[in-house]
C-alpha distance (Angstrom), angle and dihedral (degrees) to the residues before:
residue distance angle dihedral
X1 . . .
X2 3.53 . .
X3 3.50 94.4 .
X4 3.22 89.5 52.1
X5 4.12 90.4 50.8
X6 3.36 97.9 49.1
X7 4.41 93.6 51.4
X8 3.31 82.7 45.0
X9 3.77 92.8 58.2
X10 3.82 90.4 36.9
X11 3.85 85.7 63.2
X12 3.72 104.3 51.6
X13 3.86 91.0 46.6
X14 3.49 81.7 77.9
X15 3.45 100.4 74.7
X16 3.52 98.3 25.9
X17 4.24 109.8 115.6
X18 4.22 117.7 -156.7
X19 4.05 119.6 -118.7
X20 3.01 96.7 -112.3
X21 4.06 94.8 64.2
X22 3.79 92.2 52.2
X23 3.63 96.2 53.6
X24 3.94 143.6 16.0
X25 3.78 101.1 -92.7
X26 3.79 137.1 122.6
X27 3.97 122.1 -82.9
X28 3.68 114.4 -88.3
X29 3.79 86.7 -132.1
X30 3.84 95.1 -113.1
X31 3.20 138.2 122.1
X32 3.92 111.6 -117.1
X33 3.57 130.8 -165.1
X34 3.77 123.6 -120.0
X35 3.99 103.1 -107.0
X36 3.98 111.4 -134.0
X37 3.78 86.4 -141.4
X38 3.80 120.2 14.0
X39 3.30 111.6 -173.5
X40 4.60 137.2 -163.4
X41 3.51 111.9 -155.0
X42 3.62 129.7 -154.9
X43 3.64 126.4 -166.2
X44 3.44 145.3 -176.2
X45 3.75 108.2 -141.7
X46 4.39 92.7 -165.0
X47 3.59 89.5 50.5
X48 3.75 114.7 118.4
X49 3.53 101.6 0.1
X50 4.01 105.3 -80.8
X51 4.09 93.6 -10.4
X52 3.88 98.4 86.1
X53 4.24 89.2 52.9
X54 4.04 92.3 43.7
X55 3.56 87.6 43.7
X56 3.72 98.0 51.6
X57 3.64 86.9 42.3
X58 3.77 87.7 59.6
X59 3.56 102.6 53.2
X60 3.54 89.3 50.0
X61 3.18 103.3 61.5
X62 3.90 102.7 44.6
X63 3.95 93.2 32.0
X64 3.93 129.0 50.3
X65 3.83 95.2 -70.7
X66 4.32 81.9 -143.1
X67 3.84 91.4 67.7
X68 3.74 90.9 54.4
X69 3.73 114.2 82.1
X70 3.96 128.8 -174.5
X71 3.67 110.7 -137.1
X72 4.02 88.3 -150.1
X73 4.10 87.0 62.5
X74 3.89 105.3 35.6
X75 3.51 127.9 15.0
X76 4.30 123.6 -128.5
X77 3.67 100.9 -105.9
X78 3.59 94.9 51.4
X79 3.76 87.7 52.5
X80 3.66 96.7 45.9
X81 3.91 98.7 40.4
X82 4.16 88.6 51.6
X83 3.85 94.4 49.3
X84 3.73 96.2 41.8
X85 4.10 89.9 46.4
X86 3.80 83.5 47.5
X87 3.65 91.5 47.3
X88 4.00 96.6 50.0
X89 4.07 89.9 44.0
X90 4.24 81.4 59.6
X91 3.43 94.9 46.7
X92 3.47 92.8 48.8
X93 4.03 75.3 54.3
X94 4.05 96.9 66.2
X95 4.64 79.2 -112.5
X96 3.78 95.3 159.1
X97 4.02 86.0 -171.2
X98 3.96 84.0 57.7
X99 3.68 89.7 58.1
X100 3.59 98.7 39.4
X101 4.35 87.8 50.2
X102 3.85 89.1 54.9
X103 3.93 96.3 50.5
X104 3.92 96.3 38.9
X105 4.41 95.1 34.0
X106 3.90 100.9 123.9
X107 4.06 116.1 176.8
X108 3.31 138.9 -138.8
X109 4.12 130.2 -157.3
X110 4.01 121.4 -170.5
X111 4.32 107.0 -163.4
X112 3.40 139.9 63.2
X113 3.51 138.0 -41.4
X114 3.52 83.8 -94.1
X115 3.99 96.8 54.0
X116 4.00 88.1 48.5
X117 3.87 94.3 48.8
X118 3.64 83.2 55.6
X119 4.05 98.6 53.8
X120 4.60 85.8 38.9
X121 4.39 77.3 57.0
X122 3.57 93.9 45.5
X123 4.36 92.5 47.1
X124 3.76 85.3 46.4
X125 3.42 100.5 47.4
X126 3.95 100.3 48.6
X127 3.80 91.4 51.8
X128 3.81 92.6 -142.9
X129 3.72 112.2 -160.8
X130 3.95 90.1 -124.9
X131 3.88 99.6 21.9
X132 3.86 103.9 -160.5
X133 4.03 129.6 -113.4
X134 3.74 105.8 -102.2
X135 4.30 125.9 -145.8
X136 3.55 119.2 -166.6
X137 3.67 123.1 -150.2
X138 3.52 115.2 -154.0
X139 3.68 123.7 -124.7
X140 4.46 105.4 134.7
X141 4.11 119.3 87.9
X142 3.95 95.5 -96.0
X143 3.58 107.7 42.8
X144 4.28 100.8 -165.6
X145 3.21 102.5 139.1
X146 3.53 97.7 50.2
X147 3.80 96.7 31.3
X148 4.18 84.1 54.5
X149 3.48 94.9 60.5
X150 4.10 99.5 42.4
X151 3.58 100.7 -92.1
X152 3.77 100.9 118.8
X153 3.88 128.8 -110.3
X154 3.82 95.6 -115.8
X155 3.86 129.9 95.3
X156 3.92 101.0 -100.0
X157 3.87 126.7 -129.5
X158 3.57 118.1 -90.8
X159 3.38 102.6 -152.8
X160 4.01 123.6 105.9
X161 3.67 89.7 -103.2
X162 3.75 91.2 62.6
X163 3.62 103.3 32.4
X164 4.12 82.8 60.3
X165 3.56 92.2 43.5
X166 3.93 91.6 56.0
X167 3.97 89.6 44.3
X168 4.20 88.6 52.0
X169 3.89 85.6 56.5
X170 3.91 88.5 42.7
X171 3.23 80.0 56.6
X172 3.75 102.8 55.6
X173 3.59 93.8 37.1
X174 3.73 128.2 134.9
X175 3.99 117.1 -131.4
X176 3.67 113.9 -131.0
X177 3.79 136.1 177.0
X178 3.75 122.6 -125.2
X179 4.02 127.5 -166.4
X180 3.62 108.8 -116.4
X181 3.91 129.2 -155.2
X182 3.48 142.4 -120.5
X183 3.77 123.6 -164.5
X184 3.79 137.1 -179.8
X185 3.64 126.5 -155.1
X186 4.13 111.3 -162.7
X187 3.38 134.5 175.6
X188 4.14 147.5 133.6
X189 3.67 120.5 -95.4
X190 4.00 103.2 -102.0
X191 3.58 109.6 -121.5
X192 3.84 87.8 -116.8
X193 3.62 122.6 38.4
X194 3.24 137.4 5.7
X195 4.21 139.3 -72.2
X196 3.89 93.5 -129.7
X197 3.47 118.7 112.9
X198 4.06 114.4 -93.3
X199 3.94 107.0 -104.3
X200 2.61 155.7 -100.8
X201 3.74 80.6 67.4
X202 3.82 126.2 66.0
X203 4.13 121.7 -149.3
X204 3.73 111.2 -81.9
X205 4.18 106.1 -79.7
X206 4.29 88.9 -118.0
X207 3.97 84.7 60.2
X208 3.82 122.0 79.6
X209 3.26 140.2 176.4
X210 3.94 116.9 -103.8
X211 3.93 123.2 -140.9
X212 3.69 104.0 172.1
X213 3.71 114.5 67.2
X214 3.84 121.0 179.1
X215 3.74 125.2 -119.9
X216 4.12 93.1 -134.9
X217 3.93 89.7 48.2
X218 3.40 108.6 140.9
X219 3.50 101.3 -155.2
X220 3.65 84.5 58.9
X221 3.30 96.1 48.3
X222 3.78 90.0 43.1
X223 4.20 88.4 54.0
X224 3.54 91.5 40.5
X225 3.69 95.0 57.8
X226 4.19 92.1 46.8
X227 3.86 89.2 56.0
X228 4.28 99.9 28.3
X229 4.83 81.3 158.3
X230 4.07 83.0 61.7
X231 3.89 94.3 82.3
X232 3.77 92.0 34.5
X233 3.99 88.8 60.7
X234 3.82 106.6 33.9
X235 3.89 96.8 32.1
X236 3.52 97.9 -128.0
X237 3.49 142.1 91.1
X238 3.78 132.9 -98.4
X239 3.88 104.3 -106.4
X240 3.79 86.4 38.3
X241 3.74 92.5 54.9
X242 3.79 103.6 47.2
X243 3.69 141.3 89.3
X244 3.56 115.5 -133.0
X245 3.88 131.6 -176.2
X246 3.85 117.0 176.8
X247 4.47 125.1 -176.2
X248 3.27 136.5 135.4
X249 3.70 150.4 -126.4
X250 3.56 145.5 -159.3
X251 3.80 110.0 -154.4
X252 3.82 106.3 32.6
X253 3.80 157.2 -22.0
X254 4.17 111.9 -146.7
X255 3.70 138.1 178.3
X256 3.42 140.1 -174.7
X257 3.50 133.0 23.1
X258 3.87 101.7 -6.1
X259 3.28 84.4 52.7
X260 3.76 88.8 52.2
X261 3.75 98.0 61.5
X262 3.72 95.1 44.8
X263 3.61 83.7 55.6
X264 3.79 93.0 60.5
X265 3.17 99.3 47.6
X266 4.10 99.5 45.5
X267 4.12 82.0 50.0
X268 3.95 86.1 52.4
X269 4.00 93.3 51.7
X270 3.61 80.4 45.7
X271 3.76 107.0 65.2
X272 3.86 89.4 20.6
X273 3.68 104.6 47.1
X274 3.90 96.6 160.5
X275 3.67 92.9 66.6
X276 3.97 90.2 66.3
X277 3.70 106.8 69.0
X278 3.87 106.7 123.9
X279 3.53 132.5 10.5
X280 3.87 105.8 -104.8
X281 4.02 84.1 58.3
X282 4.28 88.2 56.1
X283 4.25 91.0 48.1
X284 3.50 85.9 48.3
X285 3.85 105.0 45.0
X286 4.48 78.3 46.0
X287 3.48 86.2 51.3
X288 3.85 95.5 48.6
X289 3.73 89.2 40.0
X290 3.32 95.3 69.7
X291 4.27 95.9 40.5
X292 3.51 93.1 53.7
X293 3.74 87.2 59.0
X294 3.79 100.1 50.0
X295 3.81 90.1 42.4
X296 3.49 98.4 49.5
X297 3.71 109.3 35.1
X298 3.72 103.1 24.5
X299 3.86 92.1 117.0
X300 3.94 89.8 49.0
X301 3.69 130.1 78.9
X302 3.48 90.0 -84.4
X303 4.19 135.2 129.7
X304 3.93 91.7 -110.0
X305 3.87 87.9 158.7
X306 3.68 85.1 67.2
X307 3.79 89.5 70.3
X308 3.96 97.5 73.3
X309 4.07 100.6 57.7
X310 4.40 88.4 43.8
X311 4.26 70.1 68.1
X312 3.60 99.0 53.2
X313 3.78 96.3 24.3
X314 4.08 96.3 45.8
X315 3.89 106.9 18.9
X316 3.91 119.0 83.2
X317 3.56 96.1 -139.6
X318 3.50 110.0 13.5
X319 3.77 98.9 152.9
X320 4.20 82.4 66.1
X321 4.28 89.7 63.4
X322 3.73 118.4 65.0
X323 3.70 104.7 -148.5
X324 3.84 93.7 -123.1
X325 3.38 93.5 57.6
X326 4.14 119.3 96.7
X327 3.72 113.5 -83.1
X328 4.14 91.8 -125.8
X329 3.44 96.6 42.2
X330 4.14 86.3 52.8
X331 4.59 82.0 47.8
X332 3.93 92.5 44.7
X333 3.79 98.2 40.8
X334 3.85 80.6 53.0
X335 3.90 106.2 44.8
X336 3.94 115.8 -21.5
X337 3.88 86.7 -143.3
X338 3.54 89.9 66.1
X339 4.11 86.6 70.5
X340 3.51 100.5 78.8
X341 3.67 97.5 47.4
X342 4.16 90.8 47.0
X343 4.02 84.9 54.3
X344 4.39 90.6 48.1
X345 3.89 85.9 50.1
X346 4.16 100.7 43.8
X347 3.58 91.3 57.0
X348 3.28 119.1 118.2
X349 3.56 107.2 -96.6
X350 3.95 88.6 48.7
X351 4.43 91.7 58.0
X352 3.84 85.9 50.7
X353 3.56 106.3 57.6
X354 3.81 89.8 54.8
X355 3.59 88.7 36.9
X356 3.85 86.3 59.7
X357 3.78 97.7 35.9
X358 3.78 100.5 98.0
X359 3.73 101.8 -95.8
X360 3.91 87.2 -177.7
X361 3.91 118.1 142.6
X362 3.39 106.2 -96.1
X363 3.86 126.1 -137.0
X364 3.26 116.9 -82.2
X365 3.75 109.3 -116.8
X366 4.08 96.9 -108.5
X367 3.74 84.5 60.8
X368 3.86 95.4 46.9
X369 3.52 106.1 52.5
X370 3.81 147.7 -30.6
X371 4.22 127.7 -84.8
X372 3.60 121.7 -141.8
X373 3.68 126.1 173.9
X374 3.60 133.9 -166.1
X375 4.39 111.7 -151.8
X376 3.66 91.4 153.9
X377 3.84 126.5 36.0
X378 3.53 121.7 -83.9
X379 4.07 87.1 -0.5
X380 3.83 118.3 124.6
X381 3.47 118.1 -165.9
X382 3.83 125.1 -178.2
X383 4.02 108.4 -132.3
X384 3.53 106.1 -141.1
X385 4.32 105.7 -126.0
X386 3.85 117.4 -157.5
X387 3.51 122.4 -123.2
X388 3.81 85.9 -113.8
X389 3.75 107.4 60.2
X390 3.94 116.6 98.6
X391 3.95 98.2 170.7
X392 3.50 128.7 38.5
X393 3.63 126.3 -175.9
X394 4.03 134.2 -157.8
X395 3.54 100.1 -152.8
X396 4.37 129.0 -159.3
X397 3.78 98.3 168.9
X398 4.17 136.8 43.4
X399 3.98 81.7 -120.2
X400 3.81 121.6 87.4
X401 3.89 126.8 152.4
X402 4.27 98.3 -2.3
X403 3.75 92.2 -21.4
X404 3.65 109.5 -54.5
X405 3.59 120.8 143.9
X406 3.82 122.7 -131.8
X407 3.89 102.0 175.0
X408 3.72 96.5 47.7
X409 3.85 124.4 177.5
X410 3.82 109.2 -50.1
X411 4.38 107.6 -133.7
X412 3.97 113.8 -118.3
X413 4.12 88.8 -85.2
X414 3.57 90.7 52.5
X415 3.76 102.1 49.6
X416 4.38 82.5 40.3
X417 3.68 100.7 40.7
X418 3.79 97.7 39.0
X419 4.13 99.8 23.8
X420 4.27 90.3 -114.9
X421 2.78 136.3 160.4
X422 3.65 148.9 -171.7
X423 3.74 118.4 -90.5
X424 3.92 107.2 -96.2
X425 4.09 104.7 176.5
X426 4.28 85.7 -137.5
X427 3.39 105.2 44.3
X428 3.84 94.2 95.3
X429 3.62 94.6 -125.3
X430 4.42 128.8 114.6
X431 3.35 112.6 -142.1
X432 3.82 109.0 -139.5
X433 4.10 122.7 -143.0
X434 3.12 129.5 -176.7
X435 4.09 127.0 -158.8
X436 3.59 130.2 -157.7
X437 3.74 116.1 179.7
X438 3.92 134.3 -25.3
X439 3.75 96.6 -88.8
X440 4.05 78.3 59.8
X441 3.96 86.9 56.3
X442 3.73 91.6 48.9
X443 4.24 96.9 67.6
X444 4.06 82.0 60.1
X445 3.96 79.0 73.7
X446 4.04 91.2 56.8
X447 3.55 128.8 74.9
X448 3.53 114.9 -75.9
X449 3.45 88.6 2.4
X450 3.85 122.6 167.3
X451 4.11 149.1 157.8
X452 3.52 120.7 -102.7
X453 3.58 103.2 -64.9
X454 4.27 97.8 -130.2
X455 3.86 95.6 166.0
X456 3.70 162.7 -36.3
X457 3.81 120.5 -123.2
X458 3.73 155.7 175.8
X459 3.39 96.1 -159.6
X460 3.80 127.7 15.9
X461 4.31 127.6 -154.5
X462 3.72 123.8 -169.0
X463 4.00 104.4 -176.6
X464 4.05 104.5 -169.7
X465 4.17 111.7 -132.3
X466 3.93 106.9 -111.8
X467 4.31 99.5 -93.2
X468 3.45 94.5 -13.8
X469 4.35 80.9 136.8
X470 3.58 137.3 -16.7
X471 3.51 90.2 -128.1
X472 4.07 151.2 14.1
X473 3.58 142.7 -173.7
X474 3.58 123.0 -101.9
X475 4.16 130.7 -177.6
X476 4.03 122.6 -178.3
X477 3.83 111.7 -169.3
X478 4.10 96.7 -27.1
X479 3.86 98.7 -39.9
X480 4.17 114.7 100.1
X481 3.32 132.5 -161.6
X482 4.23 138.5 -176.9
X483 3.74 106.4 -122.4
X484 3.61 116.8 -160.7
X485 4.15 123.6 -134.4
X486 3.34 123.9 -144.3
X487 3.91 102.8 -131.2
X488 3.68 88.3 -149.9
X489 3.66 101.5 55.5
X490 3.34 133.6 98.5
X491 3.31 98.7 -179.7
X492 3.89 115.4 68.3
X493 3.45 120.2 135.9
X494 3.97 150.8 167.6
X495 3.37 122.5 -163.1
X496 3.54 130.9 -171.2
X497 3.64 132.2 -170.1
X498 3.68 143.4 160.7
X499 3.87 121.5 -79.9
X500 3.49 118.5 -170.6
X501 4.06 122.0 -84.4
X502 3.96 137.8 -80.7
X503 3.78 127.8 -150.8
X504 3.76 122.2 -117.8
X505 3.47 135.7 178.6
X506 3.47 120.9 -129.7
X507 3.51 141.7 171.3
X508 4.18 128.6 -89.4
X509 3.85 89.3 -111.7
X510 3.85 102.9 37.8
X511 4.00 121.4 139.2
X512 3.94 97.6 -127.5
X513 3.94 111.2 93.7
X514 3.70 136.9 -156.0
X515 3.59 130.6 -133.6
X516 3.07 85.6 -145.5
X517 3.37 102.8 58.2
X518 4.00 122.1 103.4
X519 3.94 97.4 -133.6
X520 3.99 92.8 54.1
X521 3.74 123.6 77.7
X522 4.25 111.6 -112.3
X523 3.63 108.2 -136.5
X524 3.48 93.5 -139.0
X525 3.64 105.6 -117.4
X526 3.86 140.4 122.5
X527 3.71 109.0 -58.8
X528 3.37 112.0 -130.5
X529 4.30 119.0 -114.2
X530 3.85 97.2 -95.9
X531 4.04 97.2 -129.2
X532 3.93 82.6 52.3
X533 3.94 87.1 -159.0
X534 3.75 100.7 132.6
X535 3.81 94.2 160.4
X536 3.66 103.7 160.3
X537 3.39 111.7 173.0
X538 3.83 97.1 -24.3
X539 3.79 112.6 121.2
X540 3.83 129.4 -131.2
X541 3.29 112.0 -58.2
X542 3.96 85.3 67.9
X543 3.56 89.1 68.6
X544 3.45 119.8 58.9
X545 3.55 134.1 29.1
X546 4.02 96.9 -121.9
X547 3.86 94.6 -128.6
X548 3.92 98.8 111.2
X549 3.47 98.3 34.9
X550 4.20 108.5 35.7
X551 3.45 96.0 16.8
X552 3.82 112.1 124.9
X553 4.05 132.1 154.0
X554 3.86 101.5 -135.1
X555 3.71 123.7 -122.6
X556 3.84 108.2 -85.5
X557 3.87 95.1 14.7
X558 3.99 109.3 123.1
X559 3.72 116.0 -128.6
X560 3.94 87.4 -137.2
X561 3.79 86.9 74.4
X562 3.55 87.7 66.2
X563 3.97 86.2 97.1
């Protein structure tokens, strides 16, 4: 036993990080042994239900409780600027163990996708000299990021048993670079109304709204030029005129109707918080979410089709539950517990807030806007969008919607034919799918089954037809939003281009691939310059993400929310 005590010891010491690192204080006076694998945590305490607390609790108490920071109480960049000032100050110092910390630092990030895109925004945005490797732990409903990079879709133990079993694979883990995205959301105040999102969602927490717009823009000078009577009436100028929000994400951009659903159901968590304690009870209420609309609006105007992929797109097993049979025999056959919280959410105040929630076909995305993709610099190409697709995604990562995989790998004709390729996560492309219907959604279930392959890009434009709607749905990396239109611009546009790359750990056996790496295929094409910051003449808000610097949870918003 004491054997056993003392390796066990041995092992933790290896991630363990002094005092006097983490903050500006004096040495302790002793002599401290290089960890192999020091380690910052961050956590998100309201993150899957009671999991984020027990798991901050955890780390606490078997690691230095100072290198374990709640996300509720102190946000990353605050962390991360103090301990790398400290750091530098130590250096400056001759500290060899300073030096060492910096090269070896690894972190770790327990929430969401949404949580982790926030920490990736941070990392980018402080331009460290030696940006650490980042593993996610995964405590939110869909799990991509971490499930991406081999961590597992599933809301980990938090007992000290499986805390030290994640930090033995940290350990082992493989660092690995990942393209990460900028995007810019523009448009001109509507003459009613506002730009904000329509509640009771907020924008995503990686997006942020954008102040300081540069004269030699030239998105502004590109939206300028398409409306040249806009400065004539309003008196102003283009870039002076226009919201902006810019972010970032790391998995994928969507719009239309998945985007839709997940918007329902994050409003429902919303007002009904209590409902979302574990992460069966979320896949189920997704699951429901999209029966309740076939069953009761399929003889309306309504996208019923759209119920069948919210099965295979939101359901953990949905090739187990026929879609005839009854919805709680489907929850009890799969875990009895799940009864009582299937009867809380069928009552009848649940069925009328999606029967109220504008369950009205949406456009399809020809209708709503424009696509223009840039493979080759400077090079706009419109991409041709069928009639039939309703969704489209811009996708970073093989993981989309609890690790499904809509590009696929493209056969030897495709990748000649068509110039595709697979979908390496640093080859500074987007792959772009598009969706038309649930039966679509269903081949993802199939072997080798994908979306309509549209497109792969460096840089992505969606330019939204002058009142085509007053609205659309929106998601960035798990976390939708309702974006309203003005229905007298012209000029509405998202943008989205490459920015750059972050380092992530992953595990040996994990489903994202490098181009890099000798036992995949190269497609043969340009590589892509590895800082990926081609800014040209584009001003500011092209070059950061906005997380460290604007990034601010407002007064009265729950962390929790950060998926």
């Amino acid at each position: 036993m004491m054997a056993d005590s003392a390796s066990e010891t041995s092992f933790l010491k290896d991630f363990k990080i002094p005092d006097y690192i983490l903050a500006p204080e004096p040495k302790d006076g002793f002599h401290h042994e290089p960890p192999k694998y020091p380690v910052i945590i961050f956590i998100n305490s309201k993150s899957g239900g009671q999991l984020g607390g027990d798991l901050l609790h955890t780390y606490r108490s078997i690691l230095n409780k100072n290198q374990v920071f709640d996300l509720g109480e102190e946000a990353p960049d605050q962390v991360l600027r103090r301990i790398y000032g400290n750091l530098e100050r130590l250096k400056s110092e001759a500290d060899e163990l300073a030096k060492h910390i910096e090269e070896k630092l690894r972190l770790i990030v327990a929430g969401g996708d949404g949580t982790a895109g926030w920490l990736l925004g941070v990392v980018s945005d402080l331009k460290l000299s030696q940006p650490p490797p980042i593993a996610t732990v995964p405590l939110g409903t869909g799990n991509n990021l971490p499930f991406a990079f081999g961590w597992g879709k599933r809301n980990p133990g938090t007992d000290c048993h499986s805390v030290e079993s994640f930090l033995a694979q940290v350990k082992e883990a493989k660092e690995m670079k990942i393209d990460s995205w900028h995007i810019v959301m523009r448009m001109r105040p509507p003459k009613e109304g506002s730009c904000d999102p329509i509640a009771p969602l907020e924008l995503p927490h990686s997006l942020h709204a954008f102040q300081r717009v540069s004269e030699t823009d030239k998105l502004n000078k590109y939206l300028l030029a398409k409306s040249s009577s806009y400065t004539s009436k309003l008196g102003t100028s283009c870039q002076e005129g226009c919201v902006t929000f810019r972010g970032g994400f790391w998995n994928y951009f969507s719009m239309g109707m998945d985007a839709q659903v997940s918007y329902a159901f994050h409003s429902e968590r919303k007002l009904h918080p209590e409902k979302f304690k574990n992460q069966l009870a979320n896949q189920v209420l997704l699951f429901h979410l999209g029966v309740v609309r076939d069953e009761s609006l399929m003889h309306g105007d309504v996208c019923k089709d759209w119920v069948y992929p919210r099965l295979v797109l939101c359901f953990p097993f949905p090739s187990l539950f026929p879609v005839s049979v009854d919805i709680k025999q489907r929850i009890t056959v799969f875990s009895s517990s799940s009864l009582s919280f299937l009867d809380l959410c069928c009552n009848e105040v649940f069925l009328d807030t999606f029967q109220q929630s504008e369950y009205k076909s949406q456009r399809n995305i020809a209708q709503l806007a424009k696509v223009f993709t840039m493979k080759s610099p400077g090079q706009w190409e419109e991409l041709p969008i069928h009639h039939s697709i309703r969704s489209i995604v811009c996708l970073n990562l093989p993981s989309f919607s609890g690790g499904l995989n809509p590009w696929g790998t493209p056969n030897i004709r495709k990748r000649r034919d068509r110039d595709l390729t697979p979908p390496y996560v640093d080859d500074g492309l987007l792959e772009v799918v598009g969706f038309r219907d649930a039966w679509h959604g269903l081949v993802l279930l199939a072997p080798n089954g994908h979306g309509t392959r549209l497109a792969q890009a460096h840089r992505i434009r969606f330019e939204f037809h002058k009142g085509a709607a007053d609205h659309t749905y929106m998601r960035i990396d798990g976390e939708p939003w309702k974006q309203p239109l003005p229905v007298d611009d012209d000029t509405v546009v998202v943008e989205i281009s490459h920015l750059g790359q972050v380092n992530m750990l992953a595990t040996r056996d994990c489903r994202s691939k490098s181009i890099f790496d000798p036992s995949t295929p190269s497609h043969g094409g340009d590589e892509d310059d590895s800082n990926g910051e081609d800014f040209g003449e584009e001003g500011e808000e092209y070059r950061k993400f906005g997380a460290a610097d604007t990034f601010k949870i407002p007064e009265g918003v729950d962390i929790s929310h950060i998926s």
